[in-house]
N, C-alpha and C positions, 0 to 999 in steps of 0.2 A: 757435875756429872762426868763418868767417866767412857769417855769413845773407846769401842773395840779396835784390836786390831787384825787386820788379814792380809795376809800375805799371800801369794802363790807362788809354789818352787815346783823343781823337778826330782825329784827323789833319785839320790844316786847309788843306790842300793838295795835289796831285795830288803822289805819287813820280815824278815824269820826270825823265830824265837829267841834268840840274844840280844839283837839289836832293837827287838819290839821293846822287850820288857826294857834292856836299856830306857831307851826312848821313855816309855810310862812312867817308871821309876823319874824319873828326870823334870818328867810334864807333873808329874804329884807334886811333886815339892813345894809347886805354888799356887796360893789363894786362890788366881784367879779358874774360871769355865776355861778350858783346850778343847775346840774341836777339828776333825777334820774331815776334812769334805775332797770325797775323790770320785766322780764323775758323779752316779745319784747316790753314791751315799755320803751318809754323814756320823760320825762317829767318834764317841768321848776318849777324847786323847788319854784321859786316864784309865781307862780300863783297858786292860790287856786283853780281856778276852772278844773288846769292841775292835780294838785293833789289830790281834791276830786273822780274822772271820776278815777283815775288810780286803785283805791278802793284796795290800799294799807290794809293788814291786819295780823296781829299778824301773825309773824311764815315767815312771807315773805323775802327770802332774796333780797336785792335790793341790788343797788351801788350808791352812793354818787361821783359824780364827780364837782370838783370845779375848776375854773381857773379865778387867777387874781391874783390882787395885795395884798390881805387879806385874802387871799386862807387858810392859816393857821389859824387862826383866826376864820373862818368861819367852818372851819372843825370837831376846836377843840369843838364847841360851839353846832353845829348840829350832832356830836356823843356824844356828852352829851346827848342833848335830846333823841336819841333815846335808849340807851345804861340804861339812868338812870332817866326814867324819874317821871316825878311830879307832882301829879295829881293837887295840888297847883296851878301848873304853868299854868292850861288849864281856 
């Protein structure tokens, strides 16, 4: 069986539409469920249009929950991004 993982960080950057889709585009890529949870809500890391609406923004703490087979991988990848991010990458 495989355990989730959850993290909690501080967001160092406003969600606006570069960096969301970024972000999505990124959280897609793997097998496993991405969700994130920032005060009551809770919303699927992959869809942009769950995490545009969530208006995620600098200073927010949220939690990163991942469950699957790549779980790690995906963890390591999307606190990257948020932890270190690059404005390059948007």
């Amino acid at each position: 069986m495989i355990n989730m993982l959850i993290k909690e960080v501080v967001l160092k950057y406003d969600f606006h539409a570069r960096p969301c889709a970024y972000f999505v585009n990124q959280a897609s890529k793997f097998q496993s469920s991405i969700t994130i949870i920032a005060e009551d809500k809770s919303v699927n890391a992959k869809s942009i249009i769950s995490v545009l609406t969530s208006e995620l923004v600098k200073d927010d703490r949220i939690k990163i929950i991942i469950d699957g087979i790549d779980e790690n991988k995906a963890m390591q990848k999307l606190m990257h991004l948020i932890q270190d991010p690059l404005e390059k990458d948007w």
